[in-house]
C-alpha positions as CSV (number, residue, x, y, z in Angstrom):
1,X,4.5,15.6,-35.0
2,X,3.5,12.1,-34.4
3,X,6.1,11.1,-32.5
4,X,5.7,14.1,-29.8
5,X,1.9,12.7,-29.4
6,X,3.0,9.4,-28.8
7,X,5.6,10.5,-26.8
8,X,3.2,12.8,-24.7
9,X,0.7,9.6,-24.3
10,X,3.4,7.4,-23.1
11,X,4.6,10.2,-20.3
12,X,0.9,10.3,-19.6
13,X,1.2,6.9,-18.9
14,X,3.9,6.9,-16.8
15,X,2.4,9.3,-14.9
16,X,-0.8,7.3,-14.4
17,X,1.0,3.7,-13.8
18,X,3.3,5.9,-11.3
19,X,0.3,7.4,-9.3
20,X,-1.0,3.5,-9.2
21,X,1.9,2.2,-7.8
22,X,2.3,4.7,-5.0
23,X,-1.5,4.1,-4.4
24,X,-0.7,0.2,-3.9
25,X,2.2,1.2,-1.7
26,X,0.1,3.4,0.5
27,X,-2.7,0.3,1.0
28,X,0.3,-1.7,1.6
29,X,1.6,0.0,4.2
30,X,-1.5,0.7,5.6
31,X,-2.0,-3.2,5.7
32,X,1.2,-4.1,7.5
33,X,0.6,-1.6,10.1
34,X,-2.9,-2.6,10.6
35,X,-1.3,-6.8,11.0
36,X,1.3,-5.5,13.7
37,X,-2.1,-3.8,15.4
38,X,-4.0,-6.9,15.6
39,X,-1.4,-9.0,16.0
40,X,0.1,-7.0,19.1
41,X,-4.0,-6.8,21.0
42,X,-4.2,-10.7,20.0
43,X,-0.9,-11.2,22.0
44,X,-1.9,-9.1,24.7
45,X,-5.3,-10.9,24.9
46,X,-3.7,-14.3,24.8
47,X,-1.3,-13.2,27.9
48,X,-4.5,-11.6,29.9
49,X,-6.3,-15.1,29.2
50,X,-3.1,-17.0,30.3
51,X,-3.0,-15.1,33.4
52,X,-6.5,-16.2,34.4
């Protein structure tokens, strides 16, 4: 009996450290495409200031 509650609380676990992680990875992502935004405008606005 104890050992199918503590197996149940570490599947709980899991589940909870796995919805984390893909939480993380969704931030991430959001991240990187936010830095190729910016960094693409930035590189636009440098070449519309060189032209000038």
């Amino acid at each position: 009996m104890l050992k199918a509650v503590h197996r149940a609380y570490l599947h709980f676990l899991l589940g909870r450290y796995m919805r984390e992680l893909h939480v993380l990875a969704v931030q991430r992502a959001n991240d990187a495409l936010a830095e190729q935004l910016l960094t693409r405008e930035a590189e636009q606005v440098r070449a519309r200031l060189q032209m000038l």
